[in-house]
C-alpha positions in Angstrom: -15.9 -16.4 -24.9 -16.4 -13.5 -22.2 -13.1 -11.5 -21.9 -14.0 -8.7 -19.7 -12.0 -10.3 -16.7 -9.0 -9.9 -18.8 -9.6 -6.2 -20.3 -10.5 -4.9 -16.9 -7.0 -6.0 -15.4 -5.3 -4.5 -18.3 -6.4 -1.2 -17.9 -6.2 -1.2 -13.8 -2.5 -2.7 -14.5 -2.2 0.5 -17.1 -3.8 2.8 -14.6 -2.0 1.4 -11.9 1.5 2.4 -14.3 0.5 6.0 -15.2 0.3 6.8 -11.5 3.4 5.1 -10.5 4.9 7.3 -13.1 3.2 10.5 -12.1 4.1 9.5 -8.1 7.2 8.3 -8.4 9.2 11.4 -9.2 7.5 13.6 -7.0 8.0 11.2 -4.1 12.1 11.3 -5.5 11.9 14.8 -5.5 10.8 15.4 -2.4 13.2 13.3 -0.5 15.8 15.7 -2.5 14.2 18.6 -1.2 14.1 17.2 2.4 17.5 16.0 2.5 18.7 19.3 1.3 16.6 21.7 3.8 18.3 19.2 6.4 21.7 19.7 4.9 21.2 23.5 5.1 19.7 23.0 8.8 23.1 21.3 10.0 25.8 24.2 8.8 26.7 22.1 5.5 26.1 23.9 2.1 23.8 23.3 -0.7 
């Protein structure tokens, strides 16, 4: 019994994972960052 099918998708699936988890907290970040620099840009304080 061939299961290649099956060990290719796990490693995309665990691939797929690490870079969510590498993306996802820059992406958080940023939005941070961007809300802030807006905040600042309307007179409020940081």
């Amino acid at each position: 019994m061939n299961h290649w099918n099956y060990i290719l998708m796990a490693y995309g699936a665990f691939a797929a994972l690490m870079l969510w988890d590498y993306a996802a907290p820059r992406m958080a970040l940023g939005r941070a960052m961007r809300a802030i620099r807006l905040k600042q840009r309307k007179g409020g304080q940081a």
